[in-house]
Structure formats: structure tokens, C-alpha cells
N, C-alpha and C positions, 0 to 999 in steps of 0.2 A: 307664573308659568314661564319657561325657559325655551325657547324655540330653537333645534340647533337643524342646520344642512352643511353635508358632507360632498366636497368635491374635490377632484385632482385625482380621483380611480381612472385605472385603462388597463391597457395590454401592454409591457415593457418586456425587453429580453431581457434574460440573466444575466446580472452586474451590471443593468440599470437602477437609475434611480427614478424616483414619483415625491411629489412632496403634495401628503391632505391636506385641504385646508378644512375649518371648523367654524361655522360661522354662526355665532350666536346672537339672537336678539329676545326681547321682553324683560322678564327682571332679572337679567344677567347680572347687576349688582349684587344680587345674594345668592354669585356663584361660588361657591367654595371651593371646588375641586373640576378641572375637568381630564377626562381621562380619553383614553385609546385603546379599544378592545377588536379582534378580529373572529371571525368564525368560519367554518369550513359546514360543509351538509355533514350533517352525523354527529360533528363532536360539539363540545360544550365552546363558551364562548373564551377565548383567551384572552387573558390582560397583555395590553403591549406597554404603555405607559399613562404617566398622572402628571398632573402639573395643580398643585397647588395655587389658586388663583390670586390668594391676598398675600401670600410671601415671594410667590416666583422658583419656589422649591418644585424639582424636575425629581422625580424615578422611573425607569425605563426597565423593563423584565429581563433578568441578567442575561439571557440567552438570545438579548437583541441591542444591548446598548451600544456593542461594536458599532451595530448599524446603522440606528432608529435613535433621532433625537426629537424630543416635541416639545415646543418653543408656543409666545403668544405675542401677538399683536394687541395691548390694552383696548389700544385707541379704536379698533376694528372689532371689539370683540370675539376674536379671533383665536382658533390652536391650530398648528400645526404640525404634523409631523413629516420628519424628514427622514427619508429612509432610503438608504444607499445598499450598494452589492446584493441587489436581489436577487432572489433563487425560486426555484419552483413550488420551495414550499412556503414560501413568502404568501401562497397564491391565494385569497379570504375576500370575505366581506367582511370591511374596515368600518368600523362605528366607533362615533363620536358619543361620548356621556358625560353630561351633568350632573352636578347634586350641590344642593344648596345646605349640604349639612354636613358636621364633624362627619370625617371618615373614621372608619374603625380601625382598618386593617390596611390604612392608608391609601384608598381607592384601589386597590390592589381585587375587588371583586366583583364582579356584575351588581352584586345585591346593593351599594353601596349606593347607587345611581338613581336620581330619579326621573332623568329626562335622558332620551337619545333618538338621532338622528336617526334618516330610514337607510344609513350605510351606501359603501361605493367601490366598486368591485376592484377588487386589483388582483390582475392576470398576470404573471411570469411565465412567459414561456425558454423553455431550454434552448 
């Protein structure tokens, strides 16, 4: 089992920045992938980015990597994302996901995931 909590969500103006952090503990060693998805009420969950855990290989949803880098702390168990020039539609609940197994589609899906945080709100206001 892979335990993860999600913090660094709030309230930031537009063309702020928030940086999540992702803190994982249990048998994080047989973490494969840990990824960054957000969601809005209504719609389905969006990928934001992956981080390959055993190479350090980064992909970021090309309609955010302008913005959104997500980086890890080994020693902490740790992801991060950092995310700059925010905008209102930035505005989600931001979750954290695990999987301890080959990705498919290179963590690029919800379904790929077997562990995730209970998310952390991030508010942009204009």
C-alpha cells in the first residue's frame, strides 16, 4: 500500500504561483510512476503531468508545460509541482497518483493509477 497527502492548495491571484507538494510513504519503493491530475465539478479528471520514478523522466500536458513543472524529492518521498502564471482556469482539485506498475499510455490516464491522495484545492482568482 502506498499512502500519499497532498498540500500547498489555496487561494492565489492570476499570474501567481503555488508549488504541491506530494508526500508519499508505505511501499513507495515499488513506486513506478507518480503522476498529477486535476478536476473541476462536472468534468472528467485531467492529466497535468508524470514523473517516472526509477529514471527521473518528467512529461507535462502540452497545454501546461509552459507553466507546470513536476520535479521529486527521493530522499522525502516527495513530487512536486510547480506551477507559475496562473489563471482562473487553472482553478481544480489537484491530486496526487501512484502506481506501482508499467504504465500503458505513459501515466497520461487516470485508469493507470492505483493509489491517490484526497486532493488540494487550488483557487485563482482574476
Amino acid at each position: 500500500q502506498v499512502q500519499l497527502v497532498e498540500s500547498g492548495g489555496g487561494l492565489v491571484q492570476a499570474g501567481g504561483s503555488l508549488r504541491l507538494s506530494c508526500a508519499a510513504s508505505g511501499r513507495t519503493f515499488s513506486n513506478y510512476a507518480m503522476g498529477w491530475f486535476r478536476q473541476v465539478p462536472g468534468k472528467e479528471r485531467e492529466f497535468v503531468a508524470v514523473l517516472n520514478w526509477r529514471t527521473g523522466s518528467t512529461y507535462c500536458a502540452d497545454s501546461l508545460k509552459d507553466r507546470f513543472t513536476i520535479s521529486r524529492d527521493n530522499a522525502e518521498n516527495t513530487v512536486y509541482l510547480q506551477m507559475n502564471s496562473l489563471n482562473p482556469d487553472d482553478t481544480a482539485v489537484y491530486y496526487c497518483a501512484a502506481t506501482t506498475r508499467r504504465t500503458v499510455v505513459g501515466g497520461r490516464q487516470p485508469w493507470e493509477y492505483d493509489y491517490w491522495g484526497p486532493g488540494t484545492q487550488v483557487t485563482v482568482s482574476s
